[in-house]
C-alpha positions as CSV (number, residue, x, y, z in Angstrom):
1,X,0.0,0.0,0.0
2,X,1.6,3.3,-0.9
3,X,0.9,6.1,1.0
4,X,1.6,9.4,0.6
5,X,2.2,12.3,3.6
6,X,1.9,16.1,2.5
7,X,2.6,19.0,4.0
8,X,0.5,22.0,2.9
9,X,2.0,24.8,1.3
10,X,1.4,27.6,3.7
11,X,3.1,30.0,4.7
12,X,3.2,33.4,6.9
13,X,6.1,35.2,7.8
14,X,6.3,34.0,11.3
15,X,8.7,31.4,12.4
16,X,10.0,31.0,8.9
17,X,11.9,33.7,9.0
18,X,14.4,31.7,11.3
19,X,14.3,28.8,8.7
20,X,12.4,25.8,7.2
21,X,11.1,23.7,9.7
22,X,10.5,19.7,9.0
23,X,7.4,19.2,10.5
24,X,7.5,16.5,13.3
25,X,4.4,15.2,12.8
26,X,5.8,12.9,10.0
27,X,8.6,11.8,12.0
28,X,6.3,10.8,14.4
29,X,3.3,9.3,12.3
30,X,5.6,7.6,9.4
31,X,7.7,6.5,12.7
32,X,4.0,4.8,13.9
33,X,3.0,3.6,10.2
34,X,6.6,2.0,9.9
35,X,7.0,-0.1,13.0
36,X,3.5,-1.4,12.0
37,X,5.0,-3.1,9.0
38,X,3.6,0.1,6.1
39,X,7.1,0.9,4.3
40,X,5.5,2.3,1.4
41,X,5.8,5.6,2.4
42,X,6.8,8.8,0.9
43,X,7.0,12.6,2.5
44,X,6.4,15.8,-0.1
45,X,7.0,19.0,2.0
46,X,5.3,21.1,-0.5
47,X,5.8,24.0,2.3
48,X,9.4,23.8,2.2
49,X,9.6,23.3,-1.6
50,X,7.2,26.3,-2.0
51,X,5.2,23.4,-4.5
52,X,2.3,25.1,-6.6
53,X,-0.3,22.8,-6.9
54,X,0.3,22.0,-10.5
55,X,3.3,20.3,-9.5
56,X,1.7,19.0,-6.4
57,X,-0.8,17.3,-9.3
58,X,2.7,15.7,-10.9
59,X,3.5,14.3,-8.1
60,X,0.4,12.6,-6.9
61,X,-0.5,11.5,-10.9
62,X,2.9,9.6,-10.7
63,X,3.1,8.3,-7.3
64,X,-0.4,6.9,-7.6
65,X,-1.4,6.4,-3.6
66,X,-3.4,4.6,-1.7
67,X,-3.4,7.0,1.1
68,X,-2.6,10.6,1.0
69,X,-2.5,12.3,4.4
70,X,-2.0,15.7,5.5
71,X,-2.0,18.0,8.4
72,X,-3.6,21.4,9.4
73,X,-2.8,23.9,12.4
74,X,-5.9,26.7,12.2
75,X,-4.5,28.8,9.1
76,X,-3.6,26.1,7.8
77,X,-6.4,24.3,6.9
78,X,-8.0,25.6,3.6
79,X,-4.7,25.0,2.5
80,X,-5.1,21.2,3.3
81,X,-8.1,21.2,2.1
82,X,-7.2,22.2,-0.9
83,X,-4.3,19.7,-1.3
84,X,-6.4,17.3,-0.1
85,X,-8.9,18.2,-2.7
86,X,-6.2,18.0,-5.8
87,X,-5.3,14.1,-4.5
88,X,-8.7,13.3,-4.3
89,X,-8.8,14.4,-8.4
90,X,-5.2,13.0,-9.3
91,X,-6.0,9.9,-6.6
92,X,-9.7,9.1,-6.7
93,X,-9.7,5.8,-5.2
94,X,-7.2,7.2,-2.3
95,X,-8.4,7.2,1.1
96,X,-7.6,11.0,2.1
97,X,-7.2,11.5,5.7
98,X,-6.7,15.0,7.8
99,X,-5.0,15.2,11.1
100,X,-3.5,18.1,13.7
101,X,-4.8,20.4,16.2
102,X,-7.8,22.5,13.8
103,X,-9.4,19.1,12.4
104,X,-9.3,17.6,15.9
105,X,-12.1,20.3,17.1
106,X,-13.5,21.8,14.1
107,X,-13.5,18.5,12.6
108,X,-18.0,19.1,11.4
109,X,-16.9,22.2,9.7
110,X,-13.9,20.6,7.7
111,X,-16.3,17.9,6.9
112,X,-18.7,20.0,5.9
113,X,-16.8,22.5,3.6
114,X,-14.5,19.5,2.3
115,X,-16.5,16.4,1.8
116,X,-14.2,14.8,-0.4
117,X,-11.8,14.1,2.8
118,X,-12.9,10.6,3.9
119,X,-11.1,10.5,7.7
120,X,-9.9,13.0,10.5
121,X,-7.8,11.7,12.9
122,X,-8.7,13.4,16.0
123,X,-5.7,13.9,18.6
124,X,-2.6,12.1,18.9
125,X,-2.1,10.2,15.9
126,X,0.2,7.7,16.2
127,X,-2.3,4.2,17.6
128,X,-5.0,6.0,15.7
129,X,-3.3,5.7,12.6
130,X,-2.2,2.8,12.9
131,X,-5.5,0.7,13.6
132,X,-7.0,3.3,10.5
133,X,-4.6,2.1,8.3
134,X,-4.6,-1.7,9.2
135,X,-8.5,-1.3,8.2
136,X,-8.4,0.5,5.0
137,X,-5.2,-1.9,3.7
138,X,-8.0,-4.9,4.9
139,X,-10.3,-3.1,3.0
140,X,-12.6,-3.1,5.5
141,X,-12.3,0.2,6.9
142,X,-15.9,1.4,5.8
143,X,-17.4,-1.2,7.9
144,X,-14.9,-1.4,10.9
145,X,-14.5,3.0,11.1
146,X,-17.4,3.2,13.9
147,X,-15.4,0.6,16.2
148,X,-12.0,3.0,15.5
149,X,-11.8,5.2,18.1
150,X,-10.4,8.8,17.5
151,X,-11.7,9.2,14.0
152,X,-14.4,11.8,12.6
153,X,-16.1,10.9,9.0
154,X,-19.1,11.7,6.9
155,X,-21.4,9.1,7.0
156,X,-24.8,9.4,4.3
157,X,-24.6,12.8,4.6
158,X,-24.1,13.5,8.5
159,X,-20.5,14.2,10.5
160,X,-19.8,11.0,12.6
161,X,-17.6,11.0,15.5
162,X,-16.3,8.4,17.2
163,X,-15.4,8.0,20.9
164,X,-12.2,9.5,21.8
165,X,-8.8,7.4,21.9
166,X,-6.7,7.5,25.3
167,X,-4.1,9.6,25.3
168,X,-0.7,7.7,24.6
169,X,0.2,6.5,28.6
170,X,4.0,5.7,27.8
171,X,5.4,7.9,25.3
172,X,8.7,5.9,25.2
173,X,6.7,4.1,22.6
174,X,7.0,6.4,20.3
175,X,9.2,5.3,17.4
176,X,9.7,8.5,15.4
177,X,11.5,8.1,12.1
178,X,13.7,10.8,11.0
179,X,15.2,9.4,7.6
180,X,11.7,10.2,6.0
181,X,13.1,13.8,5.5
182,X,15.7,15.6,2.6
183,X,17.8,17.2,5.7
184,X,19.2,19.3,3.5
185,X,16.2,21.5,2.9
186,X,16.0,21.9,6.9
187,X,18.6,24.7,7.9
188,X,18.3,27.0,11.2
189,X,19.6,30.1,9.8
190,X,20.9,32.0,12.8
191,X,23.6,29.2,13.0
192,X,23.6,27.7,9.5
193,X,22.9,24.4,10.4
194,X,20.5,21.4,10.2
195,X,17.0,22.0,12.3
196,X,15.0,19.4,13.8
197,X,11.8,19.7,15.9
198,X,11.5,17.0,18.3
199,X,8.9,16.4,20.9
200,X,10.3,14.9,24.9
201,X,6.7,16.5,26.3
202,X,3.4,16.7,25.3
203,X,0.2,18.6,27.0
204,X,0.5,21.1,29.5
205,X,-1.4,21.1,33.6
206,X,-2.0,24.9,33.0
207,X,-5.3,26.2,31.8
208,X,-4.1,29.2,29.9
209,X,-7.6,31.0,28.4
210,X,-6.3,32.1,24.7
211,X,-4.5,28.7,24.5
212,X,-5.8,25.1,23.7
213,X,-2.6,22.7,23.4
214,X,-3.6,21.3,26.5
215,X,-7.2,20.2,25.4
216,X,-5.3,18.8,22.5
217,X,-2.9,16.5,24.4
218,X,-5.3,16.3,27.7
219,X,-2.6,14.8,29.8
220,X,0.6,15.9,30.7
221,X,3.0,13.6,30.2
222,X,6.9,13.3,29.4
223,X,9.7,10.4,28.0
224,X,12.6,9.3,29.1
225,X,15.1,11.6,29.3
226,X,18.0,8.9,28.7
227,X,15.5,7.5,25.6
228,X,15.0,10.9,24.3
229,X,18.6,11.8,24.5
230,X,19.4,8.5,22.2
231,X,16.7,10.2,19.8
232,X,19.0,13.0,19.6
233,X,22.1,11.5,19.1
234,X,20.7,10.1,16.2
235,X,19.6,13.1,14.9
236,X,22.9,14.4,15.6
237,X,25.2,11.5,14.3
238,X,22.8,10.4,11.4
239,X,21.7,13.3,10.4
240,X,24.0,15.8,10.9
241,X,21.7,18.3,12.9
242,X,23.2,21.2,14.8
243,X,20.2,22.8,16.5
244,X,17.0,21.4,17.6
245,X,13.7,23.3,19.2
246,X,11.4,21.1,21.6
247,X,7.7,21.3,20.2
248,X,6.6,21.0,23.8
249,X,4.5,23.1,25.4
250,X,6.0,23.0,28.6
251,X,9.3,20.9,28.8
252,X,10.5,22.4,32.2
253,X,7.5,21.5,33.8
254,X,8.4,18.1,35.8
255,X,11.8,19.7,36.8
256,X,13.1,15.8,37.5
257,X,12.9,14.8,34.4
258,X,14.4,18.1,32.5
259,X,17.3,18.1,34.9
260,X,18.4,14.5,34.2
261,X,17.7,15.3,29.8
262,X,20.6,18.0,30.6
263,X,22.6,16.1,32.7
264,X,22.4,13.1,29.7
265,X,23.1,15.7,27.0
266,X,26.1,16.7,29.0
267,X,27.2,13.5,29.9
268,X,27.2,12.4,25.9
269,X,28.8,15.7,24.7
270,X,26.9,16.3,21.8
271,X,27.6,18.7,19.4
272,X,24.1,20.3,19.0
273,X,22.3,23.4,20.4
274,X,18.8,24.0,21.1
275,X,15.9,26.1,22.3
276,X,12.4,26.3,24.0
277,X,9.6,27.9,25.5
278,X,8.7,27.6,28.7
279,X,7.0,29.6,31.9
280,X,8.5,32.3,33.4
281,X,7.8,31.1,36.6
282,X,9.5,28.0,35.8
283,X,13.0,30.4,35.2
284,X,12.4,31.5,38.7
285,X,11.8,27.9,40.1
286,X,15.2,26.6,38.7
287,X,17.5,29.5,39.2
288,X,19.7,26.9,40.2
289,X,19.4,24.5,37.5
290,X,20.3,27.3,34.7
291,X,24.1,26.8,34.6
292,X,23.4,22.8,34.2
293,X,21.0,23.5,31.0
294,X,23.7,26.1,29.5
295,X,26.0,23.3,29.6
296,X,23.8,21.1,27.9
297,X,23.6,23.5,24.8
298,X,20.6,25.2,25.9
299,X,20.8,28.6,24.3
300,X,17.6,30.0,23.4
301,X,14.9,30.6,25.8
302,X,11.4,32.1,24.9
303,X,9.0,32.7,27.7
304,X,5.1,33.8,27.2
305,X,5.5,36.7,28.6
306,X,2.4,37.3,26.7
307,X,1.3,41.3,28.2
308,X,2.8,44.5,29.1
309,X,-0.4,45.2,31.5
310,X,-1.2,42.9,34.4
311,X,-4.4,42.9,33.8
312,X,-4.2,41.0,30.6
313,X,-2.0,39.0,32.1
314,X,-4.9,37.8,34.4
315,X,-7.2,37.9,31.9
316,X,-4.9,35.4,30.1
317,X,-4.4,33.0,32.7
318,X,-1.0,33.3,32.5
319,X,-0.5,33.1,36.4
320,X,2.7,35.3,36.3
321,X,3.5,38.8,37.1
322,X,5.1,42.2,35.3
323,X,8.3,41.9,38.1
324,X,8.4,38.1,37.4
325,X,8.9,38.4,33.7
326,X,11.5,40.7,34.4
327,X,13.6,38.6,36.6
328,X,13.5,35.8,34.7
329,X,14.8,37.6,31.6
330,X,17.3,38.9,33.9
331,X,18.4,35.0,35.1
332,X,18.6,33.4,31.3
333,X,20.8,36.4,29.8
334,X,22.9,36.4,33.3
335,X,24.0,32.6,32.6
336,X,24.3,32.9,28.9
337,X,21.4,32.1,27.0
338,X,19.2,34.2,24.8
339,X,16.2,35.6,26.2
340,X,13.5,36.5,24.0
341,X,10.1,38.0,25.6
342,X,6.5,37.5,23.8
343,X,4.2,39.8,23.5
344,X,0.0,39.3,22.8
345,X,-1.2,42.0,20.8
346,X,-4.5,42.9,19.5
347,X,-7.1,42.7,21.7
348,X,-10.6,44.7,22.0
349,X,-8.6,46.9,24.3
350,X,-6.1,47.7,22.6
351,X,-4.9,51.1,22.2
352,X,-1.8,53.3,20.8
353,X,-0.4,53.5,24.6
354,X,-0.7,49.5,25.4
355,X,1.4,49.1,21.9
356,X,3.6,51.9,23.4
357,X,3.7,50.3,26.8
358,X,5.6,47.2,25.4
359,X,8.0,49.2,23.6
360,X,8.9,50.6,27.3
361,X,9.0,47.0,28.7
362,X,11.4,45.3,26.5
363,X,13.6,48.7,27.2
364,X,13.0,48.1,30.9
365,X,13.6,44.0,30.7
366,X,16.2,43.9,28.3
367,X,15.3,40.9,26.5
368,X,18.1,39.9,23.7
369,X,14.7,39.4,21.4
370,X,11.5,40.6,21.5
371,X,8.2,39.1,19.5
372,X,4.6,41.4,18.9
373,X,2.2,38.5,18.3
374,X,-1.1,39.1,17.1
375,X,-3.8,38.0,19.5
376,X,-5.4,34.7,17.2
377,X,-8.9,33.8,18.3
378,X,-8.5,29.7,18.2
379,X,-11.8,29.1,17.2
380,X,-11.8,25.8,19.9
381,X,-10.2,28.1,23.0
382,X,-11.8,29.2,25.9
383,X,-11.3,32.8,25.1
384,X,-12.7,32.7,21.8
385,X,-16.0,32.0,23.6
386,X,-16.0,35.2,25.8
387,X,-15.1,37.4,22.8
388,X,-17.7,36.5,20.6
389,X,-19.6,38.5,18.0
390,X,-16.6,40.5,18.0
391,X,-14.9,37.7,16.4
392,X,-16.7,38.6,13.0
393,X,-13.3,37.7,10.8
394,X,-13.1,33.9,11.0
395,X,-11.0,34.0,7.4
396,X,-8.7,31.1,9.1
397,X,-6.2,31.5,6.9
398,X,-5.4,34.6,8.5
399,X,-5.2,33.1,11.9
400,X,-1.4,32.9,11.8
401,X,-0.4,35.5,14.6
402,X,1.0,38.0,12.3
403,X,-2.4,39.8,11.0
404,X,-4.6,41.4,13.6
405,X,-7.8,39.5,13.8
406,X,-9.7,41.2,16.7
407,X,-11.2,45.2,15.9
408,X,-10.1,47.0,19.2
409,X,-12.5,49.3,20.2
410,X,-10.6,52.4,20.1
411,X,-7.9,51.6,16.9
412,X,-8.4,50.6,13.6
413,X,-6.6,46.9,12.8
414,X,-4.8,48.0,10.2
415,X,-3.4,50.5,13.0
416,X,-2.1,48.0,15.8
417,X,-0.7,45.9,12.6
418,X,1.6,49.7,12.1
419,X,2.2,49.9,15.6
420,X,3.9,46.6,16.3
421,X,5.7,47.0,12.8
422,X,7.1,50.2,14.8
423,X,8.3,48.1,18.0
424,X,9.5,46.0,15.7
425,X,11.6,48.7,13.5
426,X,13.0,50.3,16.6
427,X,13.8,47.3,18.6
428,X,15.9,45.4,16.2
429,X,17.7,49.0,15.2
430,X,18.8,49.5,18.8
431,X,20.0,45.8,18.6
432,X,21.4,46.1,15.3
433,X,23.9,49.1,15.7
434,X,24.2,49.4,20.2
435,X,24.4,46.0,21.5
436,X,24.6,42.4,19.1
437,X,28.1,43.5,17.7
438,X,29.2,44.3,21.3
439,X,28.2,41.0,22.9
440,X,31.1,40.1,24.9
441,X,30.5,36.3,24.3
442,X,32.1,35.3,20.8
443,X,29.4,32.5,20.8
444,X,26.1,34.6,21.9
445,X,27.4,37.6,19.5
446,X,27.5,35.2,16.7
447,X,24.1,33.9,16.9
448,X,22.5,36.9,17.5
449,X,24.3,38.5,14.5
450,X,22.9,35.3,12.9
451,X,19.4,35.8,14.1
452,X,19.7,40.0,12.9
453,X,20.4,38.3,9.0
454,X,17.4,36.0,9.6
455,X,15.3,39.1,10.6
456,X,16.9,41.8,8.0
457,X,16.8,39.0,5.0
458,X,13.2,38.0,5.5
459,X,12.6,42.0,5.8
460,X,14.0,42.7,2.6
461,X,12.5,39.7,0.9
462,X,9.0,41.2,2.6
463,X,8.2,37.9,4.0
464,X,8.7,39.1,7.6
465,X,5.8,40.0,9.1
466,X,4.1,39.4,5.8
467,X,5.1,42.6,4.7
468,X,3.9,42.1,1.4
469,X,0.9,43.8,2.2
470,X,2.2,47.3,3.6
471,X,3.2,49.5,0.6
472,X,4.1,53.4,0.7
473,X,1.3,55.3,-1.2
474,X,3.5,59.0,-1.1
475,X,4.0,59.5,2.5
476,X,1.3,57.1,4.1
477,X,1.7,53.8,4.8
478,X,-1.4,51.7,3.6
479,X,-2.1,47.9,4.9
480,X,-4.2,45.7,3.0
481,X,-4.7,42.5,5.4
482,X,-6.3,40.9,3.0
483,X,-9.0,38.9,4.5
484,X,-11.5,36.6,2.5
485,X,-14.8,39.0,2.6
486,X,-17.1,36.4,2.5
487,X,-15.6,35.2,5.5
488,X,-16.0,38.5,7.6
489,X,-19.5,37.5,9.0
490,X,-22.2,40.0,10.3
491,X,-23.7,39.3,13.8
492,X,-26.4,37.8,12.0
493,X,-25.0,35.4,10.3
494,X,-22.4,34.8,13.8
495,X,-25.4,33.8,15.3
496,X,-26.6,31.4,11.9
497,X,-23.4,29.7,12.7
498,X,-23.7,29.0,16.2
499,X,-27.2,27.2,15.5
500,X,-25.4,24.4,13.4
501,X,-23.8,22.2,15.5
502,X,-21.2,21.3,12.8
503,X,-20.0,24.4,12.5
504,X,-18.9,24.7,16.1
505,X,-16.0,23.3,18.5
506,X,-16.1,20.5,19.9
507,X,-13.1,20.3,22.4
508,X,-14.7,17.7,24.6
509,X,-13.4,14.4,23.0
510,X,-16.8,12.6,23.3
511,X,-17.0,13.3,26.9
512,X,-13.5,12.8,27.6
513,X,-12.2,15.8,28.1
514,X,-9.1,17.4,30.1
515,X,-9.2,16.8,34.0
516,X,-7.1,17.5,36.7
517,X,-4.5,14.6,37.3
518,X,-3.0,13.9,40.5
519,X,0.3,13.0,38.9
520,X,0.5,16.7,37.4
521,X,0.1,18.2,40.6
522,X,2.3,15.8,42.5
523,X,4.6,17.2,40.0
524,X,3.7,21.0,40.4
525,X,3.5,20.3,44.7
526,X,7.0,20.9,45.4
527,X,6.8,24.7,44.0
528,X,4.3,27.3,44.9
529,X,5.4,29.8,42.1
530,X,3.9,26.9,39.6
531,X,0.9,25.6,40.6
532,X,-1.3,24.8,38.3
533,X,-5.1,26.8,38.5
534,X,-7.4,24.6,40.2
535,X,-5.0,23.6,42.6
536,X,-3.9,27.2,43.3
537,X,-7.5,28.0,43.9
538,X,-8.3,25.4,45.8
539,X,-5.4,25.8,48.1
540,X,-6.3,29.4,48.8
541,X,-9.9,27.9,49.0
542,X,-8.1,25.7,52.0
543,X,-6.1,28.5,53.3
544,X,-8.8,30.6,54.2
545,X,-11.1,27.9,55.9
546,X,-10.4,28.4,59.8
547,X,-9.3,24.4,61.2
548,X,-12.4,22.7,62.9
549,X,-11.3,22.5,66.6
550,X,-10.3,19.2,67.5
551,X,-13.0,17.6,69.4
């Protein structure tokens, strides 16, 4: 059986501008479809490759598959749809199959827009896939699919979802496979060396509200660090990669487990490098720790700082504090590493002096990078909800944290979209000409003159930022975000949308949705700063309650 994995061609001008990216999901799925005894297998990153569909057509007319599958983050997914919709002509007998996070929940809208797609894999993938692909090589996969668990189809007409899968207990299972990819194609550019994106975490025990990773993964759970650390060495030795990101959430989280992955990594003396994102409050919690991780190549730190204002910071969920951010960048930079600060931008309250207000921030916290990210309504997250008819824009394929989706009340978009192009501007020009070339550190100087070509290439290609949409018209700067107009919905036809079930979220997993686990806050007990929400709240709850006198 030959099966065919695609990733769509979409693109940005977000991460990219750092490099192309192999997407783990194929590592990690092929990895699954492999030990299972499918060989047949072929990857076609038509995102890297930049493929236009006519030679997406080519490709699928000559390989002839049995299975073409494909993957879809929120703007993402008209994209797959679309490349889904080209195998389904140049493959009609294929059995075309959607996964990742946007399927997972909107999985009756997909459905319904996309009909031709015959399965979506709903959460992790890797048993799920499996047992779907044992069944459709049986040919029996239209009479088995209501007795698969994880998987949402049409069935005469009407979106059918079955029960929800467990999440994956022992991810030591895992068996990614990493020779499915041309590494060549995969450079980091800051360093100018291979990329790879593994995964040693998955989920998350915080609740944040704009967020919805952890009703993806549902549990928090991590590997090995010893088995994970072999994963890298052959990353490493086999395929020659010099820098890896972690896709987790929260990697630091179970501090056990992320101090014996850096003692391992130092132990084995690899030559690699590698970032992450984690908490703040995690920075704060491991103070300690910091020198260990430098010295197992940890050098680039991003933390979701997320607001300038504390009161978005609440609204958020974040859990974190103005003074805490601070001091966190403060520790990372003090032992090292870069420390690059997030910012959410584009809220309903947004205004020209909360834009200003981060400017003065990273000037106050001195982060060695700074990111503006567009507020993006996830469709399936909590805040989304809350927000709602002002969420008239749900063009998806804008979704993609660099165009301003949300009309603040008192600024035009097209407005915060010039502001944050401003912070931008004047950030990386105070980095550019006062501080990267002064960086006493031959190694730190080096990849943050690395990371200033990324940035001033990608600016001059107009890719950053997707800057192909600002032009000069005399001495104004006009914006054209470009959103599909028959996707810019009236409250009307909001509320038309909400009536049909389809068209909605559903984020439960058939009843099974995310709980509290005692083994994520045995993990979280032994520090205050990092207790997860419920537990926070209930312990406060505790706190308050006088002791019954003994009796």
């Amino acid at each position: 059986m030959r099966i065919m994995m695609i990733q769509p061609n979409y693109h940005a001008g977000g991460a990219e501008i750092a490099g192309n990216w192999p997407p783990s999901w194929v590592a990690y799925i092929g990895g699954a479809l492999r030990t299972a005894g499918f060989n047949n297998l072929r990857f076609v990153d038509a995102m890297t490759e930049d493929l236009p569909n006519e030679q997406l057509r080519l490709i699928l007319r000559h390989n002839r598959p049995d299975v073409v599958m494909a993957t879809a983050i929120t703007p993402m997914i008209y994209k797959a749809q679309e490349t889904l919709q080209i195998a389904r002509e140049e493959a009609p007998n294929a059995r075309l199959i959607l996964g990742g996070i946007h399927p997972t929940f909107m999985y009756g809208q997909v459905l319904t827009e996309a009909p031709w797609i015959d399965y979506i894999v709903r959460g992790e993938g890797e048993e799920i896939i499996v047992e779907l692909m044992q069944s459709i090589e049986a040919g029996t996969d239209r009479r088995d699919r209501a007795n698969i668990k994880g998987i949402a189809y049409l069935e005469d007409g009407k979106v059918v979802a079955t029960p929800a899968r467990d999440p994956i207990a022992d991810l030591d299972k895992l068996t990614p496979d990493w020779s499915l990819y041309d590494w060549k194609r995969y450079i980091y550019v800051p360093l100018n060396v291979r990329v790879a994106v593994p995964n040693f975490a998955r989920g998350c025990p915080f609740t944040c509200r704009f967020c919805s990773q952890w009703k993806f993964w549902r549990r928090y759970r991590a590997r090995s660090p010893q088995k994970f650390v072999d994963e890298i060495e052959t990353l490493v030795r086999e395929h020659k990669v010099g820098f890896f990101i972690l896709a987790d959430e929260e990697p630091t989280i179970n501090r056990k487990k992320f101090t014996a992955l850096c003692e391992e990594l130092v132990r084995r003396k690899l030559p690699v490098h590698w970032g992450i994102n984690t908490r703040v409050t995690d920075i704060l919690r491991d103070e300690a720790q910091l020198p260990l991780w430098r010295a197992a190549g940890l050098v680039h730190i991003s933390l979701g700082t997320e607001a300038a204002a504390q009161m978005n910071l609440d609204r958020f969920r974040k859990q974190t504090t103005i003074e805490q951010n601070k001091r966190a960048i403060e520790l990372i930079k003090k032992h090292g590493m870069v420390a690059e600060a997030q910012f959410i931008m584009g809220m309903e309250n947004e205004t020209p002096e909360t834009i200003e207000e981060t400017y003065r921030y990273v000037l106050d916290w001195k982060p060695d990078m700074a990111n503006w990210n567009m507020y993006t309504p996830w469709p399936f997250a909590e805040l989304f909800e809350e927000l709602g008819d002002r969420v008239e824009v749900r063009d998806y394929a804008k979704y993609n944290f660099v165009t301003p989706i949300m009309k603040p009340e008192l600024m035009d978009r097209e407005d915060v979209l010039k502001g944050v192009l401003r912070n931008y501007a004047r950030f990386y020009m105070r980095k550019a000409f006062l501080e990267y070339p002064f960086i006493k550190d031959p190694f730190k100087r080096r990849y943050m003159l690395g990371c200033l070509r990324a940035f001033m290439k990608t600016t001059v290609t107009r890719r950053f930022y997707d800057l192909g949409r600002v032009h000069m018209r005399g001495t104004q700067l006009e914006i054209d975000l470009g959103f599909d107009e028959s996707r810019v919905l009236t409250p009307e036809q909001i509320v038309a949308m909400k009536q049909r079930k389809e068209m909605n979220a559903d984020t439960t997993f058939g009843g099974a949705a995310p709980g509290i686990d005692p083994e994520e806050i045995k993990i979280q007990a032994e520090n205050p700063l990092n207790l997860p929400l419920e537990v926070a709240v209930n312990e406060n709850a505790n706190a308050a309650t006088p002791a019954k006198p003994a009796s």
